[in-house]
VEXRO-868755 format. One record per residue (C-alpha): residue number from 0; residue in three letters; chain; x negated, y, z. Coordinates in steps of 0.1 Angstrom, whole numbers, plus 5000, padded with zeros to 4 digits. Example, Ala and Ser with C-alpha at 12.3 -4.5 7.8 and 13.67 -1.06 7.14 Angstrom:
BEGIN
R  pos  code  unit     x     y     z
R    0   ala     A  4877  4955  5078
R    1   ser     A  4863  4989  5071
end
This chain:
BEGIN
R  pos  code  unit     x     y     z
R    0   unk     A  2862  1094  6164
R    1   unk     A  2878  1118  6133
R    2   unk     A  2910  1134  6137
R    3   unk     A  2929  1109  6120
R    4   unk     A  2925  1087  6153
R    5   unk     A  2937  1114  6175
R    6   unk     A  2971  1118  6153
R    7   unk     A  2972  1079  6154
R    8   unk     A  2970  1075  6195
R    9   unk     A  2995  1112  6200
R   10   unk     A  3018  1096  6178
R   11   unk     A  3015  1062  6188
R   12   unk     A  3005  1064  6220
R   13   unk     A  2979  1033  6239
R   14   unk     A  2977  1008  6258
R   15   unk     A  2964  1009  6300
R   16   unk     A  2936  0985  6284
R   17   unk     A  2932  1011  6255
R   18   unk     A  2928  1042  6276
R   19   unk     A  2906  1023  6299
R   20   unk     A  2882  1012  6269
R   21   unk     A  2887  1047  6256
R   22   unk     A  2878  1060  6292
R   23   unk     A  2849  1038  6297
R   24   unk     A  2832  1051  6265
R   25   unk     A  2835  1087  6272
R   26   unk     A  2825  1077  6308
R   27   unk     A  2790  1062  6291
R   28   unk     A  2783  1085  6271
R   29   unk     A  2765  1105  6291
R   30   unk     A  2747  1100  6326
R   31   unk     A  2768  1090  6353
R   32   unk     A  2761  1102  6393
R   33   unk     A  2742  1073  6411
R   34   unk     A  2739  1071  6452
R   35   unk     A  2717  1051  6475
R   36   unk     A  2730  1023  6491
R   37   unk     A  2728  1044  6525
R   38   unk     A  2753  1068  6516
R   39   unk     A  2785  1072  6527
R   40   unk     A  2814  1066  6510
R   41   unk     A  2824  1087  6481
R   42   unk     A  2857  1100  6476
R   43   unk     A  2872  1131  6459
R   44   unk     A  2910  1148  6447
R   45   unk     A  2918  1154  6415
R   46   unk     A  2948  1177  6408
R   47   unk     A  2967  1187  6374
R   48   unk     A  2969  1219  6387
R   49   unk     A  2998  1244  6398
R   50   unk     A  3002  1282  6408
R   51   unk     A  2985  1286  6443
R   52   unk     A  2970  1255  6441
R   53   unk     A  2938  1259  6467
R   54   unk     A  2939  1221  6483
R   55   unk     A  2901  1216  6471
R   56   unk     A  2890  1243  6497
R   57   unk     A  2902  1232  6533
R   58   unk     A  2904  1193  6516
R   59   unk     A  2866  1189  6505
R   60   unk     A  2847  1204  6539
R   61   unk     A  2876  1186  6557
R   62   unk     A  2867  1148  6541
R   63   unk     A  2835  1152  6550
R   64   unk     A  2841  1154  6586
R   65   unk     A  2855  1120  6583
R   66   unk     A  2824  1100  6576
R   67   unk     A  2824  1102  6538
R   68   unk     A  2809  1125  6509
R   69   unk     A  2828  1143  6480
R   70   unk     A  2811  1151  6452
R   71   unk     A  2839  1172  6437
R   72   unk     A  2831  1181  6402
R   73   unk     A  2857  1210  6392
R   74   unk     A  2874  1231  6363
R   75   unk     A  2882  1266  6356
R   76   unk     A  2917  1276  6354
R   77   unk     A  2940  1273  6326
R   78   unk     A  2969  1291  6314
R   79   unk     A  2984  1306  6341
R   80   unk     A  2973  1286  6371
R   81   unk     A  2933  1294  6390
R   82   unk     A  2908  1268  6385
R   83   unk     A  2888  1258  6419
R   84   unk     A  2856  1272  6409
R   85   unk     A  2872  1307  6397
R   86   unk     A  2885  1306  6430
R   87   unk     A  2850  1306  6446
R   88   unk     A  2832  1323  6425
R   89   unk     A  2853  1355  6444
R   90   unk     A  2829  1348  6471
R   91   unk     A  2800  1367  6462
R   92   unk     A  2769  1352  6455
R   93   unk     A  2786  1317  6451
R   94   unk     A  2774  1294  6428
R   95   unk     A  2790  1266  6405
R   96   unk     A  2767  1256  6379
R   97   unk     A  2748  1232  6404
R   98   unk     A  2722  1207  6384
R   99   unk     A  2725  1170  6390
R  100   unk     A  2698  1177  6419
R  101   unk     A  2714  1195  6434
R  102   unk     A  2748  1179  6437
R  103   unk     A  2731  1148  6451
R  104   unk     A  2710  1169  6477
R  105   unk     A  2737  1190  6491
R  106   unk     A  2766  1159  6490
R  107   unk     A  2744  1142  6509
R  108   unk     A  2729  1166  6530
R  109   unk     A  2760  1186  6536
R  110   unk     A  2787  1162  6527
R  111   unk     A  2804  1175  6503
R  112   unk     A  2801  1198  6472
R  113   unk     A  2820  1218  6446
R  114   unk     A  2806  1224  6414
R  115   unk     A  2811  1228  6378
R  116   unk     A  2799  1193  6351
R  117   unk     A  2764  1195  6341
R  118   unk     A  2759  1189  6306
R  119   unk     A  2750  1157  6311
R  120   unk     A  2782  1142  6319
R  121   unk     A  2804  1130  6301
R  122   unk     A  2796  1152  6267
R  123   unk     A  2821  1134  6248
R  124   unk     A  2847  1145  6266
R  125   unk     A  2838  1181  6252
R  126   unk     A  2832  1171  6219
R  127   unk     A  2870  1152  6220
R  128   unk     A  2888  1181  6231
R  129   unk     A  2876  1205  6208
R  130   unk     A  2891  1178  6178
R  131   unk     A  2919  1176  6203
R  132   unk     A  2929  1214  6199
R  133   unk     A  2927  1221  6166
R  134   unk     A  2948  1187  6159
R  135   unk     A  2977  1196  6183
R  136   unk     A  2969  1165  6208
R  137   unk     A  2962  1184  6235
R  138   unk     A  2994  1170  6252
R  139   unk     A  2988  1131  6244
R  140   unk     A  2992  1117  6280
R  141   unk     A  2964  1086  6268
R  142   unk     A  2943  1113  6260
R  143   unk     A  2948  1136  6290
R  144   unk     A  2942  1101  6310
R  145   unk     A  2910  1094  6295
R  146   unk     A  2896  1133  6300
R  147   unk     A  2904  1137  6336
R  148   unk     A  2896  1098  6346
R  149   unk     A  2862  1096  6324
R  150   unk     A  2848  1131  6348
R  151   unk     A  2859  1115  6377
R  152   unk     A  2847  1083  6374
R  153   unk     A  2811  1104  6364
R  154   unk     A  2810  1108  6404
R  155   unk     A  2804  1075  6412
R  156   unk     A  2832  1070  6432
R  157   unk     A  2847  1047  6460
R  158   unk     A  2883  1062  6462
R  159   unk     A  2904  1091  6446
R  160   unk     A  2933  1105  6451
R  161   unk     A  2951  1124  6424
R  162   unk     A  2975  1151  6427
R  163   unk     A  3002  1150  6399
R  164   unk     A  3021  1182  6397
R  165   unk     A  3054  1184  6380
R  166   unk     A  3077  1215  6378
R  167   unk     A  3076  1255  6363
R  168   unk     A  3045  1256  6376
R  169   unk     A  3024  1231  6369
R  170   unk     A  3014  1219  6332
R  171   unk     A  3038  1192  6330
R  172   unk     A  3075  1206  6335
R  173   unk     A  3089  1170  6342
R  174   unk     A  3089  1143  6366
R  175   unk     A  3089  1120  6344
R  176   unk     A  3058  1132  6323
R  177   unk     A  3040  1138  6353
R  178   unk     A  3049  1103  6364
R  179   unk     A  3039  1088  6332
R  180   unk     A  3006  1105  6337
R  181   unk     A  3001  1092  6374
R  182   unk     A  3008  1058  6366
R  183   unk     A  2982  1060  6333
R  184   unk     A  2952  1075  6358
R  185   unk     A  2961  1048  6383
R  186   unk     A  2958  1022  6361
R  187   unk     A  2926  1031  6344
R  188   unk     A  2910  1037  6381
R  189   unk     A  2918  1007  6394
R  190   unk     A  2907  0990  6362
R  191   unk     A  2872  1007  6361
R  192   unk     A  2867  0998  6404
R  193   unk     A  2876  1026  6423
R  194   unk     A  2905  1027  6444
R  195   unk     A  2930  1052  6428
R  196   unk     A  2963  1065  6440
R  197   unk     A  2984  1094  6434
R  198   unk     A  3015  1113  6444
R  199   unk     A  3037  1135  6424
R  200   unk     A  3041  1172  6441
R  201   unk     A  3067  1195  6430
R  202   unk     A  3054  1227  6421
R  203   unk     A  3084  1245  6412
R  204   unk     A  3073  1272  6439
R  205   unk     A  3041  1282  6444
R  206   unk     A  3017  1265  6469
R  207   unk     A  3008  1283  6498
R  208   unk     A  3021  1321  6502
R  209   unk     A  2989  1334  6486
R  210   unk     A  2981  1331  6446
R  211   unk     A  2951  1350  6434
R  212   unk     A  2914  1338  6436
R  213   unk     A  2900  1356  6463
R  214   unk     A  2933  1354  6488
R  215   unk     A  2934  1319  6481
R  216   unk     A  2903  1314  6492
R  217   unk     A  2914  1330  6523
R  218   unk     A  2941  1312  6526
R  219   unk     A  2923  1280  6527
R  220   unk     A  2903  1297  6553
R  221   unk     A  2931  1299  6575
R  222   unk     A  2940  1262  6568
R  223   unk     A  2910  1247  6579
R  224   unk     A  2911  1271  6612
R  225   unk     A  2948  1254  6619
R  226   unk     A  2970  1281  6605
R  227   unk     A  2984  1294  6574
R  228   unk     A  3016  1279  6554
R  229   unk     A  3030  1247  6563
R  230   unk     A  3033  1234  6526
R  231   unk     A  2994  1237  6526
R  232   unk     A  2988  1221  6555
R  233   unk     A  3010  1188  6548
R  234   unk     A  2998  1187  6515
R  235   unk     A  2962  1187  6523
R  236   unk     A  2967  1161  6550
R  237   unk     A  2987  1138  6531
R  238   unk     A  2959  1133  6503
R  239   unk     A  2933  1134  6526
R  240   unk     A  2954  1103  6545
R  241   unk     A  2958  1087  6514
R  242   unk     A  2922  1085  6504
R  243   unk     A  2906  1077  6535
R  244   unk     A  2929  1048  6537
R  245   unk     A  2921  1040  6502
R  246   unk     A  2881  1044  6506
R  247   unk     A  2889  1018  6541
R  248   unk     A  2878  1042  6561
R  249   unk     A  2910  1047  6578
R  250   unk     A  2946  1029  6585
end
């Protein structure tokens, strides 16, 4: 793919078949993660991210006392919002550069995981936004679509859930964009097998009282013991509802 092509699908925009195809390529171009038949079912949370945005922390150990596994693969932050593994690497000691081992031993083992991508999935994905910067197509919803879907589908996945944030503090400032962008990840998911929903969260406050690495990670502490902010709470419930209906592991 040259620039050219990016311009072409920014400007023009594609189809759900197009992202898909697009997705699927991206997906295969590297290794994807593969699980005995044994295993649990494999679920996981994707969110576009927002200011206090912790819901990986109390979600992941919490899935995984529901009789599945979630091999969350995660970012660092961007712009002004914390990525999840910034967040935990405040807890000294902790580390997010897991190898491919790895993830599947402690997944399956502990039941659920967060780590940084190994350079073995999906590379493309790396090489495509480095064109995409330095060609102004960062924004392309397709394009954001195929980058997020492509590392999730890398999990090898039964269900996800996908938390589309809208608002000052979140990446995209409107309902409608973020809306647009939920009904593009859907699409592919459900195209490419796994069992994909999403709900759109207003993130024009922050989540949570707490927004700072280490206090979020505190925070989430408190939400998994039955306390901190309400927002939180209902948040973390509602997509954890939502994908343990969608993984039929729950009604």
């Amino acid at each position: 793919m040259n620039p050219t092509h990016l311009i072409a699908m920014f400007l023009r925009g594609l189809t759900d078949a197009e992202t898909a195809a697009l997705t699927n390529s991206m997906l295969r171009s590297g290794v994807t993660l593969t699980w005995p038949e044994s295993c649990l079912p494999r679920v996981d949370k994707h969110s576009t991210g927002g200011i206090g945005d912790k819901v990986s922390l109390p979600l992941a150990p919490l899935l995984a006392c529901c009789d599945v596994r979630v091999p969350m693969l995660s970012g660092r932050g961007l712009g002004p919002t914390g990525g999840t593994l910034d967040k935990l690497e405040s807890i000294a000691g902790f580390r997010t550069n897991l190898s491919l081992d790895e993830i599947h031993r402690v997944t399956q083992e502990v039941g659920c995981v967060i780590t940084g991508t190994t350079p073995e999935l999906v590379p493309a994905d790396r090489q495509l936004y480095a064109l995409r910067d330095v060609t102004a197509t960062v924004p392309s919803v397709p394009l954001i679509t195929a980058s997020i879907m492509s590392k999730k589908l890398a999990e090898g996945l039964n269900a996800l859930v996908l938390d589309v944030k809208f608002g000052r503090g979140a990446f995209m400032k409107s309902r409608a964009i973020a809306r647009e962008l939920a009904v593009g990840m859907v699409a592919v998911g459900q195209r490419m097998g796994v069992a994909t929903t999403a709900l759109l969260t207003d993130m024009n406050q922050p989540l949570g009282r707490m927004a700072g690495n280490a206090v979020e990670v505190e925070e989430s502490l408190d939400c998994l013991r039955g306390g901190g902010p309400r927002d939180l709470r209902e948040l973390v419930l509602e997509l954890g509802e939502d994908v343990l209906v969608s993984a039929k592991v729950a009604e």
